[in-house]
N, C-alpha and C positions, 0 to 999 in steps of 0.2 A: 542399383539393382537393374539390371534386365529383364526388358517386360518381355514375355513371351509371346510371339507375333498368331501362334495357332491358339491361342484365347484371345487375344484382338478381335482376330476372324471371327472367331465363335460368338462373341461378347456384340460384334458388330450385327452379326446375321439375327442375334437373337432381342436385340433390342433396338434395331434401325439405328442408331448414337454414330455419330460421325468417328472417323479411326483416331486421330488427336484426344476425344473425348473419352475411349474405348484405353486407348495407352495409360489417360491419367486417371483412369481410375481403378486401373492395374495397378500404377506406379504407387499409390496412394493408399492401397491394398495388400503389397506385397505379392501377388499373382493371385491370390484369393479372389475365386471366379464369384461363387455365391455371393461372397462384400461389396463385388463391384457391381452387379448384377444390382444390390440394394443402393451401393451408393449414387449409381446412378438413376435410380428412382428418385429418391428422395431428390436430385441436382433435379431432373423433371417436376416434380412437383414445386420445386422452388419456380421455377420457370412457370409453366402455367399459373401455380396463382398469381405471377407477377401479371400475364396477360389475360385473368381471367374478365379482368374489368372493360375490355376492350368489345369494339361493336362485332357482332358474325353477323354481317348483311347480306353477306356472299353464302355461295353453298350449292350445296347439288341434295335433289332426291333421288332415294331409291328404294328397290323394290327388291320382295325373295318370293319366291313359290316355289311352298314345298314338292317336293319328287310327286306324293300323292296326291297334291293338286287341291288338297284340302288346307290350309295354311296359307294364309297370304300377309305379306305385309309392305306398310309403305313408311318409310321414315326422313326426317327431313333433317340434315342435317349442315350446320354453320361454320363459317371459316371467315375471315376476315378480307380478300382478295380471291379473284375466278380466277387466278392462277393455281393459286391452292386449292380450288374446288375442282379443278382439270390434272390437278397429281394424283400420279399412281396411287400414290401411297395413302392420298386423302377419298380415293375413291374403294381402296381395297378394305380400308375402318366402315364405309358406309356400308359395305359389302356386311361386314362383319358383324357389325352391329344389327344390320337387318335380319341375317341370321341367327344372333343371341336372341331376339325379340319373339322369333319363331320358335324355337327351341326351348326357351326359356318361361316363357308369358307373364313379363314382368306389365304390373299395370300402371304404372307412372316412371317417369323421367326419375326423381328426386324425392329425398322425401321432403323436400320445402313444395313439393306439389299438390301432396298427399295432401285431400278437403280435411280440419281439423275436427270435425268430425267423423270421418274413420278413424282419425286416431283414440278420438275418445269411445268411438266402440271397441277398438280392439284391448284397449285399458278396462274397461266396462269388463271384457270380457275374460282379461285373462285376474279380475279382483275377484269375479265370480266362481274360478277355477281355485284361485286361493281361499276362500273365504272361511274354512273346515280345517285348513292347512296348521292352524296352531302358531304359526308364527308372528313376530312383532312387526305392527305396520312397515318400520321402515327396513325390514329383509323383504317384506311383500314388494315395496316399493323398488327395489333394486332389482328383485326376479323379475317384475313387470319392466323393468328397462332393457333388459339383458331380454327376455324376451319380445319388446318391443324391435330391438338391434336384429332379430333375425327374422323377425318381419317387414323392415327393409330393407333385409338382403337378399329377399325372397321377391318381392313386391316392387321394388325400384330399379328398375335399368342400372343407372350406376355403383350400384352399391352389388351387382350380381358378380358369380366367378364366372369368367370369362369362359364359355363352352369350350375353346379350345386351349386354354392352359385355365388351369383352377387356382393356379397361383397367383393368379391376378385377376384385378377387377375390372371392370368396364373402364372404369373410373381409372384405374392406371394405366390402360389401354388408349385414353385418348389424352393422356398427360405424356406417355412417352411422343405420342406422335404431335401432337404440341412441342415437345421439346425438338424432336427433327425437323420440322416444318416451320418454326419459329411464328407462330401465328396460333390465335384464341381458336378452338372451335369447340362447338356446343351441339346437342342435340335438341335439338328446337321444336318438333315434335315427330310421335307414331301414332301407327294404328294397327292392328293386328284384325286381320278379321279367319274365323274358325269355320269354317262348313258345319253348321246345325247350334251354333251358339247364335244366342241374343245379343243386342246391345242393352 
């Protein structure tokens, strides 16, 4: 089968994947753009968890302020080599991500960051809401998870849809660019600060 070189192209621009990488997951696809688009995710994720365990010593900060001037953020983000904290490519995710943070106001990295007592308020809070409900503890117990899962997706940086495509996550966003860059990187910490909010 012949891979079709103006989805190469497309497949390339749209997910940074080297053109060899982009061919075979055409070939492997059938020219089925959507398939490749996932299979090559999934080949990203294999790859980042392989180097998730690796050190990010290296790294670049950076900063957004909003147009209004009310919105600030600073975030510090991780890579493995100050070669890869000086790429384009590793500096336009820092970009990006500063942006998500501003736009978004996610309050944690993860939800392994999340103090274990938020969680159990917001369990507290959503048994309170069932408690009239009727239902058998362990459907209570399922809604509370299912509503737990979108309160880190709301509340966690990586678990958010990426402002500028919603098809993907934070978290996919910096799996794909791990897989280009061939190196761990992490976000290691933010801050968001708001004109007229507290800490």
């Amino acid at each position: 089968m012949s891979v079709d070189m103006n989805l190469v192209k497309k497949l390339r621009e749209q997910t940074g994947v080297g053109i060899l990488e982009c061919k075979k997951s055409l070939t492997e696809n059938n020219n089925d753009y959507e398939k490749s688009v996932e299979w090559l995710r999934k080949k990203g994720y294999e790859k980042a968890k392989a180097k998730s365990s690796r050190v990010t010593n290296q790294g670049a900060c950076g900063s957004y302020i909003h147009t209004n001037r009310n919105i600030g953020v600073l975030v510090e983000l991780g890579c493995e080599t100050d070669f890869v904290a000086r790429n384009e490519d590793f500096l336009a995710l820092l970009k990006d991500i500063s942006m998500q943070i501003a736009a978004m106001t996610p309050k944690y990295i993860s939800e392994d960051k999340i103090p274990q007592e938020v969680i159990e308020k917001e369990k507290e809070i959503y048994r309170e809401q069932m408690k009239d409900s009727g239902k058998p503890a362990q459907v209570i117990e399922k809604i509370i998870e299912g509503k737990l899962s979108k309160f880190y997706s709301e509340a966690c940086l990586l678990k958010q849809k990426f402002f500028k495509d919603d098809t993907k996550t934070i978290e996919d966003l910096i799996a794909e660019k791990i897989h280009k860059l061939g190196e761990n990187i992490t976000v290691k910490r933010f801050i968001r600060y708001q004109v007229g909010e507290e800490f």
